[in-house]
C-alpha positions as CSV (number, residue, x, y, z in Angstrom):
1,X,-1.0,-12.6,0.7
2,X,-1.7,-9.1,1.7
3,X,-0.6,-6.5,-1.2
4,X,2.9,-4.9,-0.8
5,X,2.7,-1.0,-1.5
6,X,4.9,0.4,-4.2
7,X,4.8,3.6,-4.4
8,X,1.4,4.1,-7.0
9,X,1.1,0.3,-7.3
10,X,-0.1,-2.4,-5.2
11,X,1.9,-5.4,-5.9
12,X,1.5,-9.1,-4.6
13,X,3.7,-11.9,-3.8
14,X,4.0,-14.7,-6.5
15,X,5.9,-17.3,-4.9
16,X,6.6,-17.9,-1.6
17,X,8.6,-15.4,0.8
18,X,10.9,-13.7,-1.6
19,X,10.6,-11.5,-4.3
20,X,13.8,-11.8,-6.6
21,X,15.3,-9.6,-9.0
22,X,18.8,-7.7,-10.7
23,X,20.4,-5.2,-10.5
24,X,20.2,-3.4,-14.1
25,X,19.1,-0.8,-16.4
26,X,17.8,-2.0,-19.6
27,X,18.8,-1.6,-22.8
28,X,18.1,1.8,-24.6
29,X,17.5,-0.3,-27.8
30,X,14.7,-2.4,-26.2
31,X,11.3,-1.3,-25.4
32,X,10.7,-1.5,-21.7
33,X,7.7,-4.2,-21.8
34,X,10.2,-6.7,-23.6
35,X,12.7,-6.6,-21.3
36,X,10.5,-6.3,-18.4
37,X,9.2,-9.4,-19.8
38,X,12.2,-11.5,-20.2
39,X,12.5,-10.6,-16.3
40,X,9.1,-12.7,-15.9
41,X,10.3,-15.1,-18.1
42,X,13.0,-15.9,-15.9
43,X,11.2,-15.8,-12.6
44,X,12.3,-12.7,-11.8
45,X,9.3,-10.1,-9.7
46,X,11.3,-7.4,-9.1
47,X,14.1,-4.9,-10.0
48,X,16.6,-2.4,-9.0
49,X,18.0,0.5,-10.8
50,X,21.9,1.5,-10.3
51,X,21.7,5.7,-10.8
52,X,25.3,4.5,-9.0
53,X,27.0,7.0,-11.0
54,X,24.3,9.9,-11.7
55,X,21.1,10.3,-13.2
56,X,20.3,8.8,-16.8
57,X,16.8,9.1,-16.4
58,X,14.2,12.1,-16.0
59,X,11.0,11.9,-13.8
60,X,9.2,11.0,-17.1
61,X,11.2,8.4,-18.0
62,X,10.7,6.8,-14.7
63,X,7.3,7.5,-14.8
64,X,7.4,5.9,-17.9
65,X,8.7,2.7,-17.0
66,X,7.6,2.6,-13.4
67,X,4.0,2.2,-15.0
68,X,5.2,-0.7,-17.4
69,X,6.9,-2.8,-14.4
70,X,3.6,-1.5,-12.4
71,X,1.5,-3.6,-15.0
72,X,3.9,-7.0,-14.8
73,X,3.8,-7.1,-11.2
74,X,7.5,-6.1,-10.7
75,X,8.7,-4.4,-7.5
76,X,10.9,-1.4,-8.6
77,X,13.5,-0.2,-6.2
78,X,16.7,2.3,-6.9
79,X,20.4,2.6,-6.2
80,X,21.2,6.2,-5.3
81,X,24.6,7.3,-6.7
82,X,27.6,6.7,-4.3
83,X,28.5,9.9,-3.6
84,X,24.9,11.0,-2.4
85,X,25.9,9.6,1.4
86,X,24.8,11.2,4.9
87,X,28.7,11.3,6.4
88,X,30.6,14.4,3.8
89,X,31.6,17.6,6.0
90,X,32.4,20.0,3.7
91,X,29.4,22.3,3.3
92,X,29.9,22.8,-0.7
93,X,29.9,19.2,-0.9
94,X,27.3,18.5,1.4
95,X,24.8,20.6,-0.6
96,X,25.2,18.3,-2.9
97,X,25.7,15.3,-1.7
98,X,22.3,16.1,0.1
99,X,20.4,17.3,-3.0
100,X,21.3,14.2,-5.1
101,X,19.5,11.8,-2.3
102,X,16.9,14.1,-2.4
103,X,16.1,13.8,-6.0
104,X,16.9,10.4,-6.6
105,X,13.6,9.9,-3.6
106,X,11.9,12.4,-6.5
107,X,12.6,9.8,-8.6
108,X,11.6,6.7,-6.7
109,X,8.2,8.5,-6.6
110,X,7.8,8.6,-10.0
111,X,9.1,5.1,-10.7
112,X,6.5,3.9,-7.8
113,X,9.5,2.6,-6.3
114,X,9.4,1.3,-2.7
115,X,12.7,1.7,-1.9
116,X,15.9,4.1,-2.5
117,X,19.1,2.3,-1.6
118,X,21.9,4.8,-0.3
119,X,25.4,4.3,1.2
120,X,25.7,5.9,4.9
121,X,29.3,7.3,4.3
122,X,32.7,6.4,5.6
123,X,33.9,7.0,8.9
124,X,37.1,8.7,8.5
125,X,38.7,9.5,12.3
126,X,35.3,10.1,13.5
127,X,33.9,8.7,16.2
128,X,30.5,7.1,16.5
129,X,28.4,10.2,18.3
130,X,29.9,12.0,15.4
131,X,28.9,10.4,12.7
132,X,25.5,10.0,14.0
133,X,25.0,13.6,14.4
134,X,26.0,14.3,11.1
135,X,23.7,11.8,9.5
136,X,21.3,13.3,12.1
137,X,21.5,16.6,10.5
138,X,21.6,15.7,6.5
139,X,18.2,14.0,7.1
140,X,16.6,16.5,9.2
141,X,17.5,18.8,6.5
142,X,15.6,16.9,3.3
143,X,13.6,15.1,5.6
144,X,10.8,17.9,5.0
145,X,11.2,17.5,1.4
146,X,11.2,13.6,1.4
147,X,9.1,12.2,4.3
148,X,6.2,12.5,2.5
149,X,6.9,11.4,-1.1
150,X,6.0,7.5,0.1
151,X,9.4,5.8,-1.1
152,X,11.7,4.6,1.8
153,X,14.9,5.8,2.3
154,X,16.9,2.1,3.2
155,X,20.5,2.9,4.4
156,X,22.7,-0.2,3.2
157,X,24.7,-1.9,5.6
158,X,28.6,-1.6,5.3
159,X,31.1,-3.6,4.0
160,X,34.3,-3.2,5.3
161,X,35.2,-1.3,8.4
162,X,35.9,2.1,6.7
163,X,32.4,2.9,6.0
164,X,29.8,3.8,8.6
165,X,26.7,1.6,9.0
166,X,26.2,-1.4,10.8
167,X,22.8,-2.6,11.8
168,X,23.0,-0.9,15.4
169,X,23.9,2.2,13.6
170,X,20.8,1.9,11.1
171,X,18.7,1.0,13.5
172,X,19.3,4.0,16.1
173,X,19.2,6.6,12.6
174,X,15.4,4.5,11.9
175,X,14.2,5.3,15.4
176,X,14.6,9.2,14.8
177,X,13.3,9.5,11.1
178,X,10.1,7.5,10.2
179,X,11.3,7.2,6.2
180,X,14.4,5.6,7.2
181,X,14.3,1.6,6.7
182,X,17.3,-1.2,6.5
183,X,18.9,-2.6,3.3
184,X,20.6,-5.6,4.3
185,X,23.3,-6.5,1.9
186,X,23.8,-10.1,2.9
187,X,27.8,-10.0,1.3
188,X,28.1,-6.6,3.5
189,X,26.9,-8.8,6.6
190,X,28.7,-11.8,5.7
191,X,31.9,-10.0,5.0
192,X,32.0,-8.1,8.6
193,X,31.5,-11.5,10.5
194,X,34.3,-13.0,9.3
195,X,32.5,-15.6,7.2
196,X,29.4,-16.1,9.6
197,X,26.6,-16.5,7.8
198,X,27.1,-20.5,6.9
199,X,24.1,-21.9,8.4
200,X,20.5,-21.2,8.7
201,X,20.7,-20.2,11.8
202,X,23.1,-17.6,10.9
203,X,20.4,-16.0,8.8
204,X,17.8,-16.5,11.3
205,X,19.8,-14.4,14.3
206,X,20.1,-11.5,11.7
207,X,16.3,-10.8,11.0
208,X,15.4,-11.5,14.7
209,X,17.7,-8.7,15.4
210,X,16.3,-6.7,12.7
211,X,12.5,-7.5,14.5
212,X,13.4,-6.2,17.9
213,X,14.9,-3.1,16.4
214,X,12.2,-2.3,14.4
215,X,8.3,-2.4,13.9
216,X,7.0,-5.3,11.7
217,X,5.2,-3.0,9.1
218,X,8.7,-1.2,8.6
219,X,10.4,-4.2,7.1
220,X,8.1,-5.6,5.6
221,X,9.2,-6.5,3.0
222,X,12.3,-6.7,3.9
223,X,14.7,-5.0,1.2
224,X,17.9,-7.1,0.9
225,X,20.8,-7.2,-2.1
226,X,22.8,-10.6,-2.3
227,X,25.9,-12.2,-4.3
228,X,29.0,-14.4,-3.1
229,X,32.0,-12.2,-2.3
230,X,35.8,-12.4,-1.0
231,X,37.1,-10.8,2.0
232,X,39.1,-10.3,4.6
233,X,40.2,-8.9,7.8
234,X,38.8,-5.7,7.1
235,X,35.5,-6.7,5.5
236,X,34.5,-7.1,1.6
237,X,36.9,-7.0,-1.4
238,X,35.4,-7.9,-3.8
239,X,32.1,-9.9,-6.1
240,X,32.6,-13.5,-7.1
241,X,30.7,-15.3,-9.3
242,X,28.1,-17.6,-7.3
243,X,29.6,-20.8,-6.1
244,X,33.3,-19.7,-5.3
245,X,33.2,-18.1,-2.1
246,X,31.1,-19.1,1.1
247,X,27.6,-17.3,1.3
248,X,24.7,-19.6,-0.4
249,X,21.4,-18.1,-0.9
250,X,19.6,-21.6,-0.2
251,X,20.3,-20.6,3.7
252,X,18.5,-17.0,2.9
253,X,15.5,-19.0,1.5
254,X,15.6,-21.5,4.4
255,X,15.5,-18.7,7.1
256,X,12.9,-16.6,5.4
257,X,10.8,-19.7,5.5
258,X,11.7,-20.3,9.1
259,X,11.3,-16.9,10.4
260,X,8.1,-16.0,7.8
261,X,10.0,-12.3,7.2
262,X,8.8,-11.4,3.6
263,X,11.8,-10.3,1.9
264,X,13.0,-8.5,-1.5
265,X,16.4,-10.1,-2.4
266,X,18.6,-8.4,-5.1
267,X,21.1,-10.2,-6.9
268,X,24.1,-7.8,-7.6
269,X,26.1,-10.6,-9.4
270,X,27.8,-9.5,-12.5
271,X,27.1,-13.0,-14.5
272,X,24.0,-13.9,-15.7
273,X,24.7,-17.6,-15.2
274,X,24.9,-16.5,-11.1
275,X,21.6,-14.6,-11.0
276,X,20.1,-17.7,-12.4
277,X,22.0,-19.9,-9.4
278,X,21.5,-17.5,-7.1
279,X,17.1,-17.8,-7.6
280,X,17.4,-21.5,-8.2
281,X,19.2,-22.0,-4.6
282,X,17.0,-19.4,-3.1
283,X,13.6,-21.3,-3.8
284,X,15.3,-24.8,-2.7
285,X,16.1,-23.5,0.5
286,X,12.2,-22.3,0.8
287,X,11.2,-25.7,0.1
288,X,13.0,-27.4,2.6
289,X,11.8,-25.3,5.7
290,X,7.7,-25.3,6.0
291,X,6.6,-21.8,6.5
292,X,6.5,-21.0,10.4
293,X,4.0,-22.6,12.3
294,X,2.9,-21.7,16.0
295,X,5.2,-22.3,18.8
296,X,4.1,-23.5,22.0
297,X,0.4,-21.6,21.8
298,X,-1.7,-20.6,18.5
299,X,-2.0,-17.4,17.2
300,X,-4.1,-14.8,18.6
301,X,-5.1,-13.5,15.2
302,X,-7.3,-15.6,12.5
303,X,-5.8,-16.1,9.3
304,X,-8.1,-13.3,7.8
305,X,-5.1,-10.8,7.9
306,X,-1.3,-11.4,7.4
307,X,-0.5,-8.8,10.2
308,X,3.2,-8.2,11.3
309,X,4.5,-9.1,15.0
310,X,1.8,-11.8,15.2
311,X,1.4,-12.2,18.9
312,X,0.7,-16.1,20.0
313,X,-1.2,-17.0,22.8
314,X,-1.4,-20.2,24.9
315,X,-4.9,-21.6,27.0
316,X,-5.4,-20.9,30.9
317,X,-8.5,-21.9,33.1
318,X,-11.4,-19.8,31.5
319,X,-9.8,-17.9,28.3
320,X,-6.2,-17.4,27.1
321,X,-3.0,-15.8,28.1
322,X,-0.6,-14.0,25.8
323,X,3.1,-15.9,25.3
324,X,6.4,-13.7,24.6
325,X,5.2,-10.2,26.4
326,X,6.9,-8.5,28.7
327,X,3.8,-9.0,31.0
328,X,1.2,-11.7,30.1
329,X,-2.3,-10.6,29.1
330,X,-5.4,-12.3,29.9
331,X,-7.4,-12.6,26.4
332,X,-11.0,-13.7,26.4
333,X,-12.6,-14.9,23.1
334,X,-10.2,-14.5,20.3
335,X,-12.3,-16.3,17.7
336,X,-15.9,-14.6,18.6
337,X,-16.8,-12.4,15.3
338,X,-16.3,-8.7,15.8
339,X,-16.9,-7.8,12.8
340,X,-19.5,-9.4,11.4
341,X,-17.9,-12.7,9.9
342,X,-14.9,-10.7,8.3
343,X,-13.0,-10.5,11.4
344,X,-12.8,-12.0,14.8
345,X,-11.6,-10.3,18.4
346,X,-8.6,-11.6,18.1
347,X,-7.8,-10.0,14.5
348,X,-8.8,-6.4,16.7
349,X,-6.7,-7.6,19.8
350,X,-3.1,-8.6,17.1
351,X,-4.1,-4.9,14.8
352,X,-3.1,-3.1,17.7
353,X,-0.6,-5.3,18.8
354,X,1.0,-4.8,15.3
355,X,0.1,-0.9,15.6
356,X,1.4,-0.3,18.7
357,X,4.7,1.1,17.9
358,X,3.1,4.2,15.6
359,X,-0.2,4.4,18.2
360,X,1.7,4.5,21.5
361,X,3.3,7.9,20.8
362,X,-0.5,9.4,20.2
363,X,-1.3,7.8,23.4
364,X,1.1,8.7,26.1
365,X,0.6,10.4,29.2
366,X,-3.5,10.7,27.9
367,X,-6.5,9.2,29.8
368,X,-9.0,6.8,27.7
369,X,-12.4,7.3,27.6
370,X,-13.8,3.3,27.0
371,X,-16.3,2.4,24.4
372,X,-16.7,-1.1,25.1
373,X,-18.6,-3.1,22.5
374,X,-18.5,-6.8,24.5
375,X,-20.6,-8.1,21.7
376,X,-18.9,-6.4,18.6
377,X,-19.2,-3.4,16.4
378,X,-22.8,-4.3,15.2
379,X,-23.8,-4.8,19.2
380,X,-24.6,-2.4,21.9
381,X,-22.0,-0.6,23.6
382,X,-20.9,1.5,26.6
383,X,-18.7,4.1,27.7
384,X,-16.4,3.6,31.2
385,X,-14.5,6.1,32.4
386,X,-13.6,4.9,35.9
387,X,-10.5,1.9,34.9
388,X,-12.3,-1.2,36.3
389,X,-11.2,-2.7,39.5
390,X,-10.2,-5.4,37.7
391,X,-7.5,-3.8,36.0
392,X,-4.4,-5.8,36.3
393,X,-1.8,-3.9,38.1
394,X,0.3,-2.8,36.4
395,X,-1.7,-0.7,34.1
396,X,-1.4,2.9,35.1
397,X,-4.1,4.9,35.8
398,X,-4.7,8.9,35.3
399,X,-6.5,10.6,38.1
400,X,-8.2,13.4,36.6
401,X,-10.5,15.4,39.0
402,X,-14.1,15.6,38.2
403,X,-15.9,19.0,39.1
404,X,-19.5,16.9,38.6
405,X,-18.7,14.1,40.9
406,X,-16.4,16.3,43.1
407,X,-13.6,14.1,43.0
408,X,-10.7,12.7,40.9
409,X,-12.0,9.5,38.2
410,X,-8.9,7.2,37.9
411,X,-9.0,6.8,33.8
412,X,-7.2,3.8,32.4
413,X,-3.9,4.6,30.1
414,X,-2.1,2.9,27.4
415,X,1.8,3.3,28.1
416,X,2.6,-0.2,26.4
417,X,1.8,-2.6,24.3
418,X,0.8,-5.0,27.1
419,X,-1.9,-2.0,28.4
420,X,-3.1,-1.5,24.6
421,X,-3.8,-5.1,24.5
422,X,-5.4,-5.3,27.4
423,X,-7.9,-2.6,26.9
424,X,-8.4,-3.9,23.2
425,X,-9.6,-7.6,25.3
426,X,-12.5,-5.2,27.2
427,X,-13.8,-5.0,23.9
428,X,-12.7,-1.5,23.4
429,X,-12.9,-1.2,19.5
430,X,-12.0,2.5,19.1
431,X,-9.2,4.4,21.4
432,X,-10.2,7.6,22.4
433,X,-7.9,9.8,24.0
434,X,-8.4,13.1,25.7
435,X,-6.7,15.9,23.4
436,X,-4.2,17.1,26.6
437,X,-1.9,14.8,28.9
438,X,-3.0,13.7,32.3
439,X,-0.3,16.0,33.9
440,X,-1.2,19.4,32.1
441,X,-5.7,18.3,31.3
442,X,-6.8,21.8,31.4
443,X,-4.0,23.0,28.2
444,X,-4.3,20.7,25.1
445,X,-1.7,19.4,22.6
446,X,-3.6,20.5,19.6
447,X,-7.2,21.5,18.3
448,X,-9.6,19.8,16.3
449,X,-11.9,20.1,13.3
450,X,-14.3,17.6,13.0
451,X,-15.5,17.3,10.1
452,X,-19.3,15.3,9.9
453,X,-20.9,14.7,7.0
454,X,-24.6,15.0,7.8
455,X,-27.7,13.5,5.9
456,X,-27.4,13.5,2.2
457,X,-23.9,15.1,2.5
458,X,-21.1,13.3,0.0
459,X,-17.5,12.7,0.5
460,X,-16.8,14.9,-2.2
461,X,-18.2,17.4,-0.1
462,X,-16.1,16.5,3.5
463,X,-12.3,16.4,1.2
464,X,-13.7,20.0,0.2
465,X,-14.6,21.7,3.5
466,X,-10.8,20.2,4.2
467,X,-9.0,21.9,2.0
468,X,-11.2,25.4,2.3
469,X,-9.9,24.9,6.2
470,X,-6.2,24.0,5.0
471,X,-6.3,27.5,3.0
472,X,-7.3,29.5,5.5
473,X,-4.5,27.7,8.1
474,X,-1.9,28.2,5.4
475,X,-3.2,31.9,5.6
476,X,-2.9,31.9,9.9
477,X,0.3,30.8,9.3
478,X,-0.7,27.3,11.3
479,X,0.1,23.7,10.0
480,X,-2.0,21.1,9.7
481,X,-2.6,17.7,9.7
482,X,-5.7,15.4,8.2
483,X,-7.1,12.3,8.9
484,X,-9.9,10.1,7.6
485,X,-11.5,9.9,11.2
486,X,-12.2,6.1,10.1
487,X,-16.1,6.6,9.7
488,X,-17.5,9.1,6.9
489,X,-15.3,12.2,7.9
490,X,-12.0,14.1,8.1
491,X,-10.3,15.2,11.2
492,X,-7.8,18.5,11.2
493,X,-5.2,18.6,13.7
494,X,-3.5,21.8,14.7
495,X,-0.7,21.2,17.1
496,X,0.1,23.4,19.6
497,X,2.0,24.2,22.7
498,X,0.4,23.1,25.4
499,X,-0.5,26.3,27.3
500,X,-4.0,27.3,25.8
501,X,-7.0,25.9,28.0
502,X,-9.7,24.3,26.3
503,X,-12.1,27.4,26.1
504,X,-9.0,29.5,24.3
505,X,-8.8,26.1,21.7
506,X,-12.6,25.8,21.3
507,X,-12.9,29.6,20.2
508,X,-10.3,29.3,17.8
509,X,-11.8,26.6,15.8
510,X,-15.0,28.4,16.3
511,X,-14.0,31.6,14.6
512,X,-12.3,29.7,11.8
513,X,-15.0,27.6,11.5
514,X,-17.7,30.7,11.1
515,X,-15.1,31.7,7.6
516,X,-15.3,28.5,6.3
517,X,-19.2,28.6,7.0
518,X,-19.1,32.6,5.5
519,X,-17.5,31.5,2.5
520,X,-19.8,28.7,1.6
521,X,-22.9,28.5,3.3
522,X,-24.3,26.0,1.1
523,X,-21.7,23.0,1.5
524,X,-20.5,24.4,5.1
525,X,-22.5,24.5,8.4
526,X,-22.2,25.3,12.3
527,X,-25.7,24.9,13.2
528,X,-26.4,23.0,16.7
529,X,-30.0,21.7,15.2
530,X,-29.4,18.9,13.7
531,X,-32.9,19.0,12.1
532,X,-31.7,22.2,10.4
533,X,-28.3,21.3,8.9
534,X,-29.1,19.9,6.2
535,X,-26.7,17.9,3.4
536,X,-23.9,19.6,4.3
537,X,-20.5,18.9,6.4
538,X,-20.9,19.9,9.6
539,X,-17.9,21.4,11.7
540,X,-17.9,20.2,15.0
541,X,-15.6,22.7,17.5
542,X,-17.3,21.7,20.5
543,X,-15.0,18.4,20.5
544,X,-12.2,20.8,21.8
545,X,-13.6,20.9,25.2
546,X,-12.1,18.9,28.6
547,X,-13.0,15.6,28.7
548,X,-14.4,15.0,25.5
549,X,-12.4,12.5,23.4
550,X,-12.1,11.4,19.6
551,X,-11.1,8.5,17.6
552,X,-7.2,8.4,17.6
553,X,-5.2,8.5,14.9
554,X,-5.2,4.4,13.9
555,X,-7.8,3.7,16.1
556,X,-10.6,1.1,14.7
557,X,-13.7,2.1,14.1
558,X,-17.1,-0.1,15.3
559,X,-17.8,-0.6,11.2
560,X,-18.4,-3.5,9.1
561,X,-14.9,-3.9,7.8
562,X,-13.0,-2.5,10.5
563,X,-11.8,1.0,8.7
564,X,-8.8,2.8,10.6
565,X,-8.4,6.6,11.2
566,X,-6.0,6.6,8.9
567,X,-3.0,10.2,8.5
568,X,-3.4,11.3,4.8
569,X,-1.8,13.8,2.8
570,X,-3.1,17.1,1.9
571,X,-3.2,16.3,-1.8
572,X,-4.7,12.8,-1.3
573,X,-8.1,14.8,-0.1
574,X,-9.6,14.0,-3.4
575,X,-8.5,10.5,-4.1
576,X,-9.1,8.8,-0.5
577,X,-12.0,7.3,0.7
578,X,-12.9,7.0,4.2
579,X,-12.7,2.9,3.9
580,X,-9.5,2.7,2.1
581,X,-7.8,1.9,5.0
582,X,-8.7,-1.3,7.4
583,X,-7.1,-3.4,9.8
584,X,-6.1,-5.5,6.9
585,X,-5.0,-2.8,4.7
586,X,-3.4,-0.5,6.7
587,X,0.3,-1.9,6.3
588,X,1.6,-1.2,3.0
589,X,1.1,2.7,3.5
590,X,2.8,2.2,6.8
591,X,6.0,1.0,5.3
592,X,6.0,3.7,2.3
593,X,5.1,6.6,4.6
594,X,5.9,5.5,8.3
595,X,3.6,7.9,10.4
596,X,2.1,11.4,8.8
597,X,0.6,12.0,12.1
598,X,4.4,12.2,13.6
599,X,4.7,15.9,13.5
600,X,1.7,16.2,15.7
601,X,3.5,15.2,18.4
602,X,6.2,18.0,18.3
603,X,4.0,20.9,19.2
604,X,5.4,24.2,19.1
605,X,2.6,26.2,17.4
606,X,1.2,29.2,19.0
607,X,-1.9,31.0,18.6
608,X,-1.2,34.8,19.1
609,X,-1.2,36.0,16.0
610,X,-3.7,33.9,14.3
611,X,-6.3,35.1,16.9
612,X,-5.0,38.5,15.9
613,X,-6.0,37.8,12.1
614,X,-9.4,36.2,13.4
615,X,-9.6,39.5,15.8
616,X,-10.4,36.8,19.0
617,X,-9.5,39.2,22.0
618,X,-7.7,36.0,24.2
């Protein structure tokens, strides 16, 4: 199985589907490896801390034991305190209501916890646009503080029909803010259908709701908290122990199984006796259901990777035709090595399949520039900017007038997932995107460093340059965004408001570039000659010119283990490497961060007053 990220750790699945766990502090008589250890013991691979009530534990002391459960293999999660919820009005109690999810997030970091559980609210005469605006605004106001922290924020769903928070609701709140994920409390669930999750089935309906609401990486694992309950007409009353009321956890296992969802389930029964019923019934109902096989076609992916949204595909005349899509896509041999004899086409084809939903954004409304490697990333290759005649349809096109060959040049786009597919089958191993939108090509979204680490130049060296430019953006008042490009360097996005042309871009980078260079001529250079660069990391600002395109963010790279230009954080710049992240690795740091590269979309940023610093007459 692929790792799961936690926070600082990497853990792995044990047994099957389903990690399984309480819902307990320990003892503060009993060192944390011994009762971590009676968890094992017991079968247990994962736990979940109730700060229900407030916080009896410092950053230290979760760093403390976040480390000991990191070393046992135990996914660590957290309860935030009731009253930190998303729905309270009053502005007093807001503050703190606000604060307290903040810091409990603080203190899911330094657990290496993957997952902060929190109540929504209560819905009080409010209506539904309402609410959601109000939970809209508490997150938009931590969400700066949070976002980047790499523990999830999981809104629970509710209980009873006081308290805001069904699935619909949690899934519209996850569209807006990338740290958002679901908790599914299967007794919640249970309770608010009257009784209806009896049968497999049941189960089953549930997560393929929860897949066509949101991206595969994103809940996966899926965080989940289970015991048998009463209720009624309203929704829950109250905890039974396991075996009295109607909801068996044999059903959960078998519908995991079916559906192959990796899940973390959470018993919060009060008896030991129905934690130990709960697990035994749980890992039954795995064993009865084999673990999903293909429908109707195989999979388009090898088993090299364990990616989300796998993406079947069925045999037609000369090659292969997607099943499930919107639009069917002609793929043409999935199993010929790509990458060496790591991966094949079709493990490149099903990454951005599985990538789409984070990629797309980067992607719309932009012409691609085609690199087309029919033979791999070790093979020749080829650029094509006119889309083929070939070219299905319905993939849209982006006529962008040429001043060399006097006329427009129809570029291919990637609106969709079908499109992305389809230009991932021409053997295109890397997207690359022009930096402005089809409609506006002469003003573009943001500006580029490129970062290149020439001959005898170290990593060391690139993550350096980086943060000289971060300090000098930080001084322009300008923010910033990194990225591994994928290869052996760093790209620095700036985003801006589109209403600079290319030239007004270029000189901008140029001029910053020249202080960085100023400030450290022996690590820094500009020079055009390659012959006379040297080792050091060379800043590239002639990429900020129309029509020349770079490696999008999570776009492949044509290298032997298929590395991803991957969004890191500014205080990662000396602990990443430019091949920590691969098409096989990628998806744990999705589902703690969601995508770092999200504010690059939003614009905004002008230039005025940083040209004004660099004295650049515009």
């Amino acid at each position: 199985m692929d790792p799961v990220g936690t926070g600082r750790f990497l853990l792995r699945y044990a047994v099957g589907m389903i990690r399984f766990g309480i819902s307990r502090l320990p003892s503060p008589d009993v060192e944390d490896g011994d009762w971590l250890d009676s968890l094992v013991a017991r079968g247990h691979d994962a736990v979940e801390l109730p700060f229900v009530t407030g916080f009896p534990w410092n950053e230290r002391r979760c760093a403390r034991f976040g480390e000991a459960a990191g070393a046992r293999g135990i996914a660590v999660s957290v309860h935030a305190p009731y009253f930190a919820v998303l729905t309270v009005e009053d502005p007093e109690k807001r503050i703190k209501t606000l604060a307290a999810l903040e810091h409990t997030m603080k203190l899911g970091r330094a657990l290496g916890a993957h997952t902060i559980v929190a109540h929504t609210g209560h819905i009080k005469d409010r209506g539904p646009d309402e609410l959601h605006e109000l939970v809209a605004e508490g997150l938009a106001r931590i969400g700066p503080k949070v976002r980047h922290l790499g523990v999830a924020l999981g809104l629970e769903t509710a209980g009873n029909d006081r308290s805001f928070g069904s699935l619909g609701d949690i899934a519209i709140i996850g569209r807006r803010f990338g740290f958002v994920r679901p908790v599914i409390d299967w007794a919640h669930v249970h309770a608010q259908s009257g009784g209806g999750l009896t049968t497999r089935q049941a189960f089953s309906s549930v997560i393929s709701f929860l897949r066509e609401e949101f991206p595969g990486w994103a809940i996966d694992p899926l965080h989940t908290q289970f015991t048998d309950n009463e209720f009624g007409v309203h929704g829950e009353i109250r905890h039974l122990p396991y075996g009295q009321g109607s909801l068996r956890s044999n059903l959960l296992g078998e519908a995991a199984a079916e559906t192959g969802l990796r899940m973390v389930v959470i018993s919060e029964a009060r008896e030991e006796e129905s934690h130990d019923l709960i697990l035994e019934d749980l890992r039954k109902g795995q064993a009865v259901v084999a673990p999903r096989s293909a429908g109707s076609g195989k999979p388009l992916a090898t088993a090299a990777v364990a990616f989300p949204d796998p993406v079947e595909i069925e045999a037609e005349a000369d090659g292969y035709r997607t099943i499930g899509l919107d639009r069917a896509v002609r793929i043409s041999n999935p199993s010929k090595a790509f990458f060496d004899d790591q991966y094949a086409k079709g493990d490149l084809i099903q990454y951005y399949a599985s990538i789409a939903p984070v990629l797309l954004p980067h992607l719309e409304g932009r012409a691609l520039s085609m690199a087309r490697y029919p033979d791999g990333a070790a093979g020749d290759f080829f650029y094509e900017k006119q889309c083929p005649s070939h070219a299905p349809d319905w993939l849209v096109r982006a006529p962008i007038h040429s001043s060399h060959r006097g006329e427009p040049i129809e570029f291919c786009t990637a609106p969709d997932r079908e499109s992305l597919l389809w230009v991932a089958n021409m053997g295109c191993i890397e997207m690359h995107p022009w930096l402005s939108r089809a409609e506006r090509s002469a003003y573009p979204d943001f500006a580029v460093f490129d970062l290149d680490p020439q001959e005898g130049a170290t990593w060391d060296q690139v993550a350096y340059t980086a943060g000289l430019i971060k300090l000098i953006l930080d001084k322009l008042g300008l923010d910033a965004y990194p990225k591994t490009s994928g290869a052996t360097g760093i790209h620095i996005y700036v985003p801006l408001e589109p209403i600079y042309e290319y030239g007004r871009v270029r000189r901008f980078v140029e001029e910053t570039g020249k202080l960085i260079v100023a400030a450290d001529p022996e690590t820094v250079t500009m020079t055009w000659d390659i012959a006379k660069r040297g080792p050091k990391v060379f800043i590239d600002h002639n990429q900020n010119v129309g029509g020349k395109t770079i490696a999008s963010v999570y776009s492949v790279r044509p290298r032997p283990g298929a590395p991803v230009s991957t969004p890191i954080l500014w205080d990662e710049l000396g602990t990443v490497r430019p091949d920590d992240f691969t098409i096989a690795s990628i998806w744990p740091r999705l589902r703690q961060y969601g995508d770092l590269f999200a504010p690059v979309l939003d614009g905004g940023q002008h230039l005025e007053a940083a040209e004004g610093l660099l004295s650049i007459q515009p």
